[in-house]
Steps between C-alpha positions, in 0.01 A plus 500: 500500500425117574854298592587165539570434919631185620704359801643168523714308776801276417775300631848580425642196469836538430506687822476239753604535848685219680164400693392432147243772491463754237405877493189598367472766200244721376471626161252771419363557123391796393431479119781318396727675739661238774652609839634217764603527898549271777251449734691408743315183584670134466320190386604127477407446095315205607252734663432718270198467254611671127134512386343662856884734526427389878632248776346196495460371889295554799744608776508812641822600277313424197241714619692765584712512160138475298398775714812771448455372149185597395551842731812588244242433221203701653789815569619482122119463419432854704815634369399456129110650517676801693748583213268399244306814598749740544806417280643270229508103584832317537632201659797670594323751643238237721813332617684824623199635630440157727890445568450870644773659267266745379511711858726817478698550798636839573771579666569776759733740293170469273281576721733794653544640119063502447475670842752781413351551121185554719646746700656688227158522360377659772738767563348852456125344542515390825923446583800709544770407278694457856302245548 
């Protein structure tokens, strides 16, 4: 099924720090559906083009803010084709996937609880129940 895709960089305002720059949003559509997160990148307002969603300027900083800019897009970009194949679209789901919350950790006692169902699987085939 065809969906709607789209990522878009903005400055939060309202959010200024006392340099006077302002973190850098991004909001990803998918049909209708809108997700937001910080990208963790500041920007004086003055330098920031609202048509482009880039930094307007030719110093290294600029550079280096369009750069980790349009890498965050290209990510989300690869994110969405790969779930688009495999599972149901959401932004929610794009932005957890790229924030990383998506990885399941497991912890030792769960690890220790597998590796004894495994065991106990095995006993009479090739374990003692001693064992």
């Amino acid at each position: 099924m065809k969906s709607t895709f789209q990522v878009l960089f903005f400055l939060k305002r309202d959010k200024k720090k006392a340099d006077g720059n302002c973190p850098v949003m991004c909001r990803i559509t998918v049909n209708g559906d809108e997700s937001r997160f910080n990208t963790k990148i500041y920007v004086h307002p003055d330098q920031w083009d609202v048509k482009a969603n880039k930094v307007v300027g030719h110093t290294v900083e600029c550079r280096r803010q369009n750069s980790l800019l349009d890498d965050v897009k290209a990510s989300l970009h690869r994110i969405y084709h790969e779930m688009q194949r495999f599972d149901v679209v959401t932004s929610e789901k794009i932005k957890n996937d790229f924030l990383g919350f998506n990885e399941k950790h497991e912890t030792l006692l769960d690890l220790f609880d597998r590796h004894n169902q495994d065991v106990k699987a095995l006993v009479g085939i090739s374990k003692s129940a001693a064992t």
